[in-house]
N, C-alpha and C positions, 0 to 999 in steps of 0.2 A: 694625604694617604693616597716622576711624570714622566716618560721616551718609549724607546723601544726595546726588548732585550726579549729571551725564550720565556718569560713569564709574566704572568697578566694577573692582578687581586683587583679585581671589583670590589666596592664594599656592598653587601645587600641585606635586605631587612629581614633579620629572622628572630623579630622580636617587635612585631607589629600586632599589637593585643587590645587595641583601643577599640572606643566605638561610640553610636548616638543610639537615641529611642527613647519610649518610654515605658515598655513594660518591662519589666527587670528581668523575666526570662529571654525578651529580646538583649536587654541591656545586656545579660551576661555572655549570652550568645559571640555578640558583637564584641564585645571584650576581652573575652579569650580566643576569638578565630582568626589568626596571621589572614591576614589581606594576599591575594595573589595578584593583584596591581602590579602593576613596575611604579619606583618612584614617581614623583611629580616633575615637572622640564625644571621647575624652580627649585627642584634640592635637587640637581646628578647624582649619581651615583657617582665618584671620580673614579677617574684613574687611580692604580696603585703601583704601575709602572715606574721601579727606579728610575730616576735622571740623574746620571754621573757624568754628562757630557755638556760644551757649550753650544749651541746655536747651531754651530756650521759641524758637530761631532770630533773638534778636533781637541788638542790639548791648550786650555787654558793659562794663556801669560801676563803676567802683572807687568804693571808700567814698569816695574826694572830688572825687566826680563826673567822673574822666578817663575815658576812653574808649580801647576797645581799638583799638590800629589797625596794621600793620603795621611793624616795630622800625625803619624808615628814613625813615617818616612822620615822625617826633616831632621836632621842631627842640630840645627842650629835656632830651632823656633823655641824661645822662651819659656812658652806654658808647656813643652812636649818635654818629657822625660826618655833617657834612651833605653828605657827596658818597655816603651811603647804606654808608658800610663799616660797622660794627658786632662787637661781640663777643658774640655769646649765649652763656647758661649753662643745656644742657639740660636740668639737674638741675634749673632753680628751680624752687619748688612755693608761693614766699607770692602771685602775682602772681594777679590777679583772669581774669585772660585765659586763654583756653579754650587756647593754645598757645605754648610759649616762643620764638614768632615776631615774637609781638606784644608793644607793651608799651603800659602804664596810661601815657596820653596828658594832658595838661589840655588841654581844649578849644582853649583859646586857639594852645596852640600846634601845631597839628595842622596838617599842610601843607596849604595848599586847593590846588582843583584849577587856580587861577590864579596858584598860585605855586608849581609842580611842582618836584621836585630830578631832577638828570640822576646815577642812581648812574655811578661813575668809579672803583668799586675796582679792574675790568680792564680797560678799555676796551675789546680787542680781543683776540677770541680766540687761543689760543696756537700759534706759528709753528711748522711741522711738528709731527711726529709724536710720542707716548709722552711729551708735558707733562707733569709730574702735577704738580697744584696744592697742596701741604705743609700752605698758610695757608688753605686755601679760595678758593671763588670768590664776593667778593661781601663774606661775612661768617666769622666764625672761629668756631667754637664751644669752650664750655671745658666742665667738666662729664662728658666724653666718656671714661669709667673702665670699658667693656665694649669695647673693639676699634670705635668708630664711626668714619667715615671725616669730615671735614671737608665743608661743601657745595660738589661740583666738586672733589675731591680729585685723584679717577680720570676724567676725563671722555670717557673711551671706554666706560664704565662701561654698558652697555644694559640691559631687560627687553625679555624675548619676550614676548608678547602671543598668546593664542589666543581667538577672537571662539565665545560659545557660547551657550546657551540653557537657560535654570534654569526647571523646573517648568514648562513648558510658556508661560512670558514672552515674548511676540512681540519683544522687544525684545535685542539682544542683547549680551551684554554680554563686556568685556577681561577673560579670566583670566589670572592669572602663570602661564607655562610654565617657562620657562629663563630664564638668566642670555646674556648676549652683548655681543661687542665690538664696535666700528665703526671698520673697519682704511681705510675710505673714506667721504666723506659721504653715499655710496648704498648702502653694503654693509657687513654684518654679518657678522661672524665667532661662527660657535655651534656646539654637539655635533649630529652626524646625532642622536643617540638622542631631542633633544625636538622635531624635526618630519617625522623620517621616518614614514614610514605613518598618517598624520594627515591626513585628509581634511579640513580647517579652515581657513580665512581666519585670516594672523596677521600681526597689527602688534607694530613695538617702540615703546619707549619710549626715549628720551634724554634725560639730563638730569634724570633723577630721583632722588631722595636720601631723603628722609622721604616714605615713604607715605601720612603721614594727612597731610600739609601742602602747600597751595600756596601758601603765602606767601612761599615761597625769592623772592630779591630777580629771578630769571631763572629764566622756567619752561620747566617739560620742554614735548618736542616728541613727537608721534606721528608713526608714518609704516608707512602699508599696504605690507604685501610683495608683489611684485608675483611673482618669480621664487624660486626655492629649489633651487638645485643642493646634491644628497648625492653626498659622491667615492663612486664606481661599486664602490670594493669593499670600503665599510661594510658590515659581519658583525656585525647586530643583536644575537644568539645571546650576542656573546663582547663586543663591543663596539670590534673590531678598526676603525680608519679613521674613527675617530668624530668627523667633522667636515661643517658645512654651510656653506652660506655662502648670505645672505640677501638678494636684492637687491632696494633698495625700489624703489615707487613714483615717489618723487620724493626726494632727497637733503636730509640735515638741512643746517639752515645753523648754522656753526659760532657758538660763544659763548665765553664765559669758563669757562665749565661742560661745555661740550660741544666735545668734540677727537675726533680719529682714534689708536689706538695704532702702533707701531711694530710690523714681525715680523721675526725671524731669518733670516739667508741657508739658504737650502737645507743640509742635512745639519749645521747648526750644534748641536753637543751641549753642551748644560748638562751639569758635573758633580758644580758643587760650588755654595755660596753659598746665601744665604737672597733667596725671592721673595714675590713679595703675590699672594692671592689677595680678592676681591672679594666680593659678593653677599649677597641678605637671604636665604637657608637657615636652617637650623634653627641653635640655638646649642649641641645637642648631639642626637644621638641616641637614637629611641625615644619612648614617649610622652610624657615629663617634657619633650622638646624642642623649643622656640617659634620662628616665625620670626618676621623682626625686620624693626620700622619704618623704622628708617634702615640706610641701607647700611653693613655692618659690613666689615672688612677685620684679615687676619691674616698674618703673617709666616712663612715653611715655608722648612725647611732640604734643599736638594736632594739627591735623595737617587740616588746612581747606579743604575742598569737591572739589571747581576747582583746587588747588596746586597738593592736594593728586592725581585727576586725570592725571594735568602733569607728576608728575611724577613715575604714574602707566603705560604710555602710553612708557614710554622712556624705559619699560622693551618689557617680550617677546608677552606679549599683544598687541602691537603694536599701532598707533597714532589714530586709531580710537575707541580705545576703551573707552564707556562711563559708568562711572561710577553711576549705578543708586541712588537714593533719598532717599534709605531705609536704606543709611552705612552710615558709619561716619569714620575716618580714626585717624588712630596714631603713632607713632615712627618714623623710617627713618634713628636711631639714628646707627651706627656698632655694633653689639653682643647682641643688646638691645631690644627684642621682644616675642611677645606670640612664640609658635610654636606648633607644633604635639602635641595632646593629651590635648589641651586648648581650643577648640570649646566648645562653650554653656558658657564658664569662662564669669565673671563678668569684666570692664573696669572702675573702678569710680574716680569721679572725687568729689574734698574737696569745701564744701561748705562755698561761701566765708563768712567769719566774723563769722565761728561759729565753729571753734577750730578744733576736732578729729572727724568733722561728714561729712559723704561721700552721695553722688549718685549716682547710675551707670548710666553712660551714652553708657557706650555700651556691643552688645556680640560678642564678640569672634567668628571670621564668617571664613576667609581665608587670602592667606597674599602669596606672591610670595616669598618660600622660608622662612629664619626667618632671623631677622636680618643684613639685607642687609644696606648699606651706600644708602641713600637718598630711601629707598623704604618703605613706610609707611605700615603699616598691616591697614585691614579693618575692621569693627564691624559692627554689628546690630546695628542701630540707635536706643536707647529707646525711647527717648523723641517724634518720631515718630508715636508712637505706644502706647503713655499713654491711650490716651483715649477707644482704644480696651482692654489695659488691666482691667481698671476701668468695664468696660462693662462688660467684661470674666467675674470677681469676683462677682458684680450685680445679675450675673443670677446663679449663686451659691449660692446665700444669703450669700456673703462675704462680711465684710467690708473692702473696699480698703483702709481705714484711715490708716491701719498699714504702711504704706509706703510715709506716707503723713510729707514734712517736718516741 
């Protein structure tokens, strides 16, 4: 999640909820209060600086003289189709081209600019709400052996954006804040915890997949936040009502890649069933743990509210701790978890009898650690909270329908 170009993603931690001690009101304390550290020198933060260029910024040539160029450019490359669908292989590693976006072109057959192809893999973005795209959007990838999502899998899929200033650079530049979802073409669904008490200008992003590439066949889209309503009785402390909602600017326009998700009717309770979670977070906890260029995605077994608090008690929280009304819990499973840098992420869950269509039932709140054997991560309850959100859009003169399944 590498060069130079007019835009900068840091990834940063807005879902740092851990802690030590040993009296449980210390324990919780520490637990739910985001660290204001900067990372550790041993996990960076990277770069998220696209790299579409070789070494010296010129155009890259293959031993017999092809030329790199965009994988739907090529009229003559085997796995490319000419309506621009294609199959990339993440993993390749012989190909001359600085990204496995591209592929070693022969001149000759390189699409000129007067005789452009119209890509046709989706025409038209997907009809209501909580689409998810299985095959991709655009292009498939194979290779994909760590939890990677397809391009446009999830396309409610957002990055928060916080606008800041390094080293005293006039210039200011997009940090990764949170993870978030986009329940309308103007409004974003994310945790109060990554923009509450944030004095900052923050744009998202839609439509983004691989951080270091813009050569996806359909590019992401920015959009300034204009508005930011926190429900009025988000408890930073504990992390009680941890939900915002983001309303931009000016509304994305829908793609192949870019949708709106579905939400749950008011008081609707998950109990049981395995849901997806989203986001480029760490891929484990602690220093040893990286965040990740393309958007990774994991499966979590629902885990009910009195279990989850068992066996939230049997860690370093201790046997009184209660676990409030406003979460919902999930995983537990070894290796299998949100982590670091996936706060505000989306948790959705498939809607029964209706094929590739989803609804988030949670956000991305805190979690003891990532991926612990019997320890469930926690979420934002949505379905808690429908009716405020219907409300929020109301008084904007939005129509809540868009998210209506």
């Amino acid at each position: 999640m590498l060069s130079i170009t007019t835009l900068i993603l840091l990834l940063a931690v807005c879902n740092g909820v851990w802690g030590q001690g040993k009296a449980v009101e210390d324990l919780i304390k520490e637990v739910f209060t985001r660290p204001t550290s900067e990372p550790s020198p041993a996990t960076p933060v990277p770069n998220l600086q696209p790299n579409n260029r070789d070494t010296d910024g010129g155009v890259v040539t293959g031993p017999d003289g092809c030329v790199c160029v965009n994988y739907y450019l090529c009229s003559s490359n085997g796995t490319i189709n000419t309506n621009g669908e294609g199959i990339i292989d993440i993993r390749i590693q012989d190909s001359p081209c600085s990204t496995y976006l591209e592929v070693c072109c022969d001149k000759a057959d390189v699409r000129q600019p007067d005789n452009p192809i119209t890509p046709k893999p989706k025409p038209q973005a997907p009809k209501g709400c909580g689409v998810r795209n299985p095959d991709g959007a655009g292009f498939r990838i194979t290779g994909d052996k760590d939890h990677e999502t397809q391009f446009g899998e999830f396309p409610w899929m957002v990055a928060v954006l916080k606008q800041e200033t390094i080293d005293g650079n006039p210039q200011k530049l997009n940090i990764y804040q949170c993870g978030g979802a986009l329940i309308h073409p103007q409004v974003v669904l994310t945790a109060a915890h990554c923009v509450a008490g944030k004095d900052r200008t923050f744009t998202i992003r839609a439509g983004e997949w691989d951080t270091q590439n813009t050569k996806e066949l359909y590019p992401h889209q920015d959009r300034e936040v204009k508005h930011i309503q926190i429900h009025p009785q988000f408890y930073s402390g504990a992390l009680y009502n941890d939900i915002a909602l983001l309303f931009l600017e000016s509304p994305v326009e829908m793609q192949p890649h870019i949708g709106v998700v579905c939400l749950p009717p008011q008081g609707d309770v998950v109990q049981s069933g395995r849901c997806v979670a989203t986001g480029w977070g760490k891929d484990v906890f602690g220093k040893k743990g990286k965040y990740q260029v393309i958007m990774k995605k994991i499966d979590l077994p629902v885990v009910p509210n009195s279990e989850c608090q068992n066996k939230l008690r049997q860690t370093r929280l201790g046997k009184y701790f209660e676990l409030h009304k406003s979460f919902m819990c999930a995983g537990g499973e070894p290796g299998r978890d949100t982590c670091k840098g996936d706060g505000g992420s989306p948790l959705v869950c498939p809607i029964g009898g209706r094929g590739d269509r989803y609804f988030q039932a949670g956000i991305v709140a805190w979690g003891i650690g990532c991926g612990e054997n019997g320890v469930p991560a926690v979420y934002g309850n949505v379905a808690m909270f429908r009716n405020w959100i219907d409300e929020q859009l109301r008084i904007k003169n939005i129509d809540p329908s868009s998210y209506q399944s």
